[in-house]
C-alpha positions as CSV (number, residue, x, y, z in Angstrom):
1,X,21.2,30.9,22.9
2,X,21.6,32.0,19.2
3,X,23.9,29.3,18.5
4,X,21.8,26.8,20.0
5,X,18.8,28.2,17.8
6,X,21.1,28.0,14.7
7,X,21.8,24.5,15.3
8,X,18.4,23.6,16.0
9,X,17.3,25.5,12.8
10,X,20.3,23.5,10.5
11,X,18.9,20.2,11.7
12,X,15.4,21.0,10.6
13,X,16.7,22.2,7.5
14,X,18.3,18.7,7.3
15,X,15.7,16.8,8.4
16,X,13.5,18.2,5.5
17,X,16.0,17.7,3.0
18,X,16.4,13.9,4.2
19,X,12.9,13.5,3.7
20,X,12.9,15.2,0.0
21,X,15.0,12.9,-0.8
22,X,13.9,9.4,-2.7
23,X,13.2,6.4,-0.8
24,X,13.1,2.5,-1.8
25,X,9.8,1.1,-0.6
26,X,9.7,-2.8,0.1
27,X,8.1,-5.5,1.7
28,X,11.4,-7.6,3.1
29,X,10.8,-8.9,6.3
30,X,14.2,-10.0,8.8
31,X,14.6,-13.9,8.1
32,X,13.3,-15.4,11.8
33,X,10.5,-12.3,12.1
34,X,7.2,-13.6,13.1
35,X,4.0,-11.4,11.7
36,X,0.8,-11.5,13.0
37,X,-2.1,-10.3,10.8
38,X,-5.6,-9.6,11.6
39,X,-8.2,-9.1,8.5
40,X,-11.5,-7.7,9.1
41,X,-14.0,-7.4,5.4
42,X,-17.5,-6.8,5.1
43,X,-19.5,-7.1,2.0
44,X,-22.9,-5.2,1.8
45,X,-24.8,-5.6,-1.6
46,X,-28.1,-3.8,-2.7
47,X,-29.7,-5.1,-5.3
48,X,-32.8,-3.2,-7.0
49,X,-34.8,-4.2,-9.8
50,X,-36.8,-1.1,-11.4
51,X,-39.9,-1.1,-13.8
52,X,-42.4,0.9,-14.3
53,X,-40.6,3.8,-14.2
54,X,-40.1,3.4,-10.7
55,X,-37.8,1.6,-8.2
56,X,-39.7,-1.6,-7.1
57,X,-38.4,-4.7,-5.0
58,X,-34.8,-4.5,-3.4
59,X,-32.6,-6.5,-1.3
60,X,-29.6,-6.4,0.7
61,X,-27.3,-8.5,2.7
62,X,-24.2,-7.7,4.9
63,X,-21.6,-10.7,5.5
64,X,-18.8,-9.9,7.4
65,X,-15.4,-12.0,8.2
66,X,-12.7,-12.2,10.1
67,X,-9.1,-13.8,9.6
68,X,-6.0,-14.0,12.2
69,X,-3.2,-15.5,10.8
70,X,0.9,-15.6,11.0
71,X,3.9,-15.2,8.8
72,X,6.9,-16.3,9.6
73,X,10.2,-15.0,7.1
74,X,12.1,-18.4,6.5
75,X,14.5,-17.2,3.6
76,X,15.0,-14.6,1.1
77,X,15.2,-15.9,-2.4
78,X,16.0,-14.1,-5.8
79,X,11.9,-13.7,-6.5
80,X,11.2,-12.4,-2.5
81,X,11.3,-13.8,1.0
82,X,10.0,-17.3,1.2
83,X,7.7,-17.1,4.2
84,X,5.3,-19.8,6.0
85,X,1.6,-18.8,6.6
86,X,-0.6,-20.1,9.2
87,X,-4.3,-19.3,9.4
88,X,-5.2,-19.7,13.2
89,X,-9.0,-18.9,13.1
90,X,-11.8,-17.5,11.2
91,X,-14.9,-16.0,12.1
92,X,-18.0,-14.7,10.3
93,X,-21.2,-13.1,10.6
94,X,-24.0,-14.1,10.1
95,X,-22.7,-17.6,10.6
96,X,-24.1,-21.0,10.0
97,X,-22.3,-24.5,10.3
98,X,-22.2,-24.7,6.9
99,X,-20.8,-21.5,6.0
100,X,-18.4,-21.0,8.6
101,X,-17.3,-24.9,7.9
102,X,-16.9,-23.7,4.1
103,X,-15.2,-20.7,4.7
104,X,-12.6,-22.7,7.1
105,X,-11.9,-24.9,4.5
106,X,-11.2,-21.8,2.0
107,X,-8.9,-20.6,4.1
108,X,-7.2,-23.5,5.3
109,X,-7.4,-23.5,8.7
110,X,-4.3,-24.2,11.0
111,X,-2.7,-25.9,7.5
112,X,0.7,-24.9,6.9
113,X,1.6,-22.8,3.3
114,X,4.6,-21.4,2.0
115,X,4.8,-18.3,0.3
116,X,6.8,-16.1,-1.7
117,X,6.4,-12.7,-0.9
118,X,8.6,-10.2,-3.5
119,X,10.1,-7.1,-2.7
120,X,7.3,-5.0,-4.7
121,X,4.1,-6.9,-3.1
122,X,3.2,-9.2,-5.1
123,X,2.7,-12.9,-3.2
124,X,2.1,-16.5,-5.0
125,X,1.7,-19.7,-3.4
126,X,4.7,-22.3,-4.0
127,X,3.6,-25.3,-2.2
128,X,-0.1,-25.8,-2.7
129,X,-0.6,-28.8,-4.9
130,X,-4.2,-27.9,-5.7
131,X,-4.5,-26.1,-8.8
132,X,-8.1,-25.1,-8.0
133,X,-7.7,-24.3,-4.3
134,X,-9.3,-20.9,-3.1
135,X,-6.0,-20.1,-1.5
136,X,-3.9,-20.5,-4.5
137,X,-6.9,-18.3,-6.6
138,X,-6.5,-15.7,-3.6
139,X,-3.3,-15.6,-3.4
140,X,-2.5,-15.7,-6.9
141,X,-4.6,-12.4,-7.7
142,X,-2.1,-10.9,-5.2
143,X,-0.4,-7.8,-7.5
144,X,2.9,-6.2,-7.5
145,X,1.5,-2.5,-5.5
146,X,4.6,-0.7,-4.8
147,X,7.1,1.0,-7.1
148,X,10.4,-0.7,-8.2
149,X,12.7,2.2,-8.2
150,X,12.8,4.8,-5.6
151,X,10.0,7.4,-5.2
152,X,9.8,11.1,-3.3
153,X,7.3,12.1,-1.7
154,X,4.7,13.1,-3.7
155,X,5.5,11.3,-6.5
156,X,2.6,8.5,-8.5
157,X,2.3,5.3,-9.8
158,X,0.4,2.9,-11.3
159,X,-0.5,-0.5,-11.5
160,X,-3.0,-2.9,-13.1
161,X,-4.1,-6.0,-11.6
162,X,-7.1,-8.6,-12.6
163,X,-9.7,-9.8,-10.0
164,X,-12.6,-12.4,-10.0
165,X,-15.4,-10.9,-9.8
166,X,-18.1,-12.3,-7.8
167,X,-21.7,-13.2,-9.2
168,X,-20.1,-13.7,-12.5
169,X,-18.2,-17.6,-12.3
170,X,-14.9,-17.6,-14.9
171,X,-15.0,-13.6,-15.5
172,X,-12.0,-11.0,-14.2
173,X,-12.5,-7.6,-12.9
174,X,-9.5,-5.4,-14.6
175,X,-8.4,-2.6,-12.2
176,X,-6.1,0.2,-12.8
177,X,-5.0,2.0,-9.7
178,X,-2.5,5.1,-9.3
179,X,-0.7,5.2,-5.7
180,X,0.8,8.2,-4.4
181,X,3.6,8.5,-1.4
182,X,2.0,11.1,0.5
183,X,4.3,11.4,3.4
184,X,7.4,9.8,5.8
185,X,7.4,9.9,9.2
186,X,9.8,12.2,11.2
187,X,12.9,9.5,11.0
188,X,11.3,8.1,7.6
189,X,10.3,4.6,9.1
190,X,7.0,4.6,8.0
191,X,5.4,5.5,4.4
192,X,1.7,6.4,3.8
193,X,0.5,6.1,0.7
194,X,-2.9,6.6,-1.0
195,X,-4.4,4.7,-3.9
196,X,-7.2,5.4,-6.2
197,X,-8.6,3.5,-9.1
198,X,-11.3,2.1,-11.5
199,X,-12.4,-1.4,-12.7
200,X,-14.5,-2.9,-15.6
201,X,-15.6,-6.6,-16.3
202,X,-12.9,-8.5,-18.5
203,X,-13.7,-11.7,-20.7
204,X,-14.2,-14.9,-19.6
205,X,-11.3,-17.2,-19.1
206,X,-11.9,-20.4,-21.5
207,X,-10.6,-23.9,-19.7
208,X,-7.2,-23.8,-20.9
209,X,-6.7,-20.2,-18.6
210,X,-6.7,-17.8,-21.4
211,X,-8.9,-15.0,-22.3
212,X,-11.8,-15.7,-24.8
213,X,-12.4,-13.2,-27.6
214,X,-15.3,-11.0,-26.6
215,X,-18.5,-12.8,-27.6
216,X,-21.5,-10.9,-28.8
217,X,-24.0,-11.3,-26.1
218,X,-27.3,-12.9,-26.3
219,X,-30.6,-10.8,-27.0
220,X,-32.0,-9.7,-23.9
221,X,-29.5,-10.4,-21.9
222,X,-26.2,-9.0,-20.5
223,X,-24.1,-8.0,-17.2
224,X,-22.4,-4.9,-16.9
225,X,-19.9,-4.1,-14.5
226,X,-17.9,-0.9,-13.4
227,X,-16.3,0.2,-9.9
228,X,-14.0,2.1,-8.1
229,X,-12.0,1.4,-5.5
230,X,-9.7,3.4,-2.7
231,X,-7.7,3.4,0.3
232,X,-4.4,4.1,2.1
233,X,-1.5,1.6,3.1
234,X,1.3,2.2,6.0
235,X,4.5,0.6,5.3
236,X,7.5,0.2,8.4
237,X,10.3,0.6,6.5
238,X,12.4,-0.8,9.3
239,X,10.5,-4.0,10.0
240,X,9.8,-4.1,5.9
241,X,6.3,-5.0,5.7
242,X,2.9,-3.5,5.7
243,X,1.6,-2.4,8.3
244,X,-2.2,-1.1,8.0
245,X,-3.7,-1.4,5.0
246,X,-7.3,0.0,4.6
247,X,-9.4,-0.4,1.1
248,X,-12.9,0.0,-0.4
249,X,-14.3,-1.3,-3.2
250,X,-17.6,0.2,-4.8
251,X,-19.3,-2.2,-8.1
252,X,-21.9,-1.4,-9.9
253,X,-23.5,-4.2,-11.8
254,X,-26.3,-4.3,-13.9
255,X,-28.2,-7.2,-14.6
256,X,-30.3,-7.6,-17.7
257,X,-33.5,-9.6,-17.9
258,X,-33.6,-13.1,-19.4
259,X,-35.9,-13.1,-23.0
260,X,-39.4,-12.6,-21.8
261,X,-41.7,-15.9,-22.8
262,X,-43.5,-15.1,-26.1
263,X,-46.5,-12.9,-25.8
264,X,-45.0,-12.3,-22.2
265,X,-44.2,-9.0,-20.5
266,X,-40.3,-7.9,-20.7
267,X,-38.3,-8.5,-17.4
268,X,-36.9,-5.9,-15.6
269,X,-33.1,-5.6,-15.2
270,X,-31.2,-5.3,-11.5
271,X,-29.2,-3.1,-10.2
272,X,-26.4,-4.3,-7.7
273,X,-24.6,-2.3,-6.1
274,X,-21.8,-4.0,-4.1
275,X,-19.3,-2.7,-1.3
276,X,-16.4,-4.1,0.0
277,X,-14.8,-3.0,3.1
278,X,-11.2,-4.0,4.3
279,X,-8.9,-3.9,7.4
280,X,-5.9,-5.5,7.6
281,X,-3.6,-4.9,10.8
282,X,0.1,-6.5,11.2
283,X,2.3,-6.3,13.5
284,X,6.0,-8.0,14.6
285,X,5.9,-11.1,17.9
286,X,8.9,-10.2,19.8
């Protein structure tokens, strides 16, 4: 009976020392895998305009979408796995023909794109010959997440990705997040990490793609924007992709005025205060 408790106590020891250890994280699916992915956002914005020392009109709206799509691993390359996607449907609410037909489009419905997926996260389109297309912008904005060398538990990172910003047509969001490997599973299959992080309103891009100098801004008028965003993300080691990833999203914008009319009263400035909410689920077709 001792023995058996000694034994029993040696693995655990082991067991710990396993999981102490550092561990590669990366997104490499198995070449033939098929991944099906379910995304589920919501958008709520608030926006208040105050005057008179006093909060006065305010507004809200709640969209909500939903995507299912597939991912089929076709070949590993030397910049990550060269996988096919296929959107299959989308659904939104509140709907209206000409949303939900403009939101199909957007996402390409049942249309067949290849991407590359690298080993750190990061995902670009490669056959999309529409420079312009919202899947190209979406997937393009897709940032390297995870660390490139191996990581304990515990241990941080950070990255810093750029984001459009919505409301504000040509301008990027710059975010800095910090991830953290919180814990590994028992056999060390699964990661969870945690991210935190701020944003702030970049420049505006100028035609050619690049960032203009900052501009001063006109009198009376300007747009302010800072956020914060967190969540958590569940890698399977084994099948090398992620599988839950959960992240929100809090902007705060402020809106100034346009130059009042002469002789006319000053506008008041809006607050907007914008939340995004996201789910997305993934799991391997056998």
């Amino acid at each position: 009976m001792r023995a058996g408790r000694i034994v029993l106590f040696a693995v655990c020891c082991f067991a710990q020392v396993a999981l102490s250890q550092p561990v590669l994280l990366q997104i490499r699916p198995h070449i033939g895998d098929t991944l099906r992915m379910h995304l589920s956002q919501s958008v709520e914005m608030i926006g208040t305009t105050r005057g008179g020392g006093r909060d006065s009109a305010t507004s809200s709206m709640t969209t909500s979408i939903e995507v299912f799509t597939r991912a089929i691993a076709h070949q590993w390359t030397s910049g990550g796995t060269l996988m096919q996607s296929i959107t299959d449907s989308v659904a939104m609410t509140p709907a209206s023909a000409g949303s939900l037909a403009d939101l199909k489009r957007r996402a390409m419905t049942a249309k067949r794109v290849w991407v590359r997926v690298s080993t750190d996260g990061a995902m670009e389109i490669v056959n999309d010959d529409d420079p312009n297309s919202e899947l190209r912008q979406v997937f393009g904005e897709m940032p390297a997440m995870l660390a490139r060398e191996p990581v304990a538990v515990g241990a941080k990172w950070t990255r810093e990705m750029q984001i459009p910003l919505s409301g504000d047509p040509g301008t990027l969001g710059q975010v800095r997040a910090t991830f953290r490997l919180d814990s590994l599973s028992r056999n060390g299959d699964l990661a969870f990490i945690s991210m935190h992080g701020t944003m702030s309103r970049m420049n505006s891009r100028s035609s050619s793609g690049a960032l203009d100098a900052p501009a001063a801004p006109a009198a009376g008028t300007g747009y302010a924007t800072s956020g914060t965003l967190s969540g958590t993300i569940q890698i399977d080691r084994r099948l090398g992709w992620i599988t839950d990833s959960r992240s929100s999203i809090i902007v705060q914008s402020t809106i100034a005025a346009a130059p009042a009319r002469k002789g006319g009263p000053q506008g008041a400035p809006m607050q907007v205060r914008t939340k995004i909410t996201q789910w997305i689920r993934a799991m391997r077709t056998r």
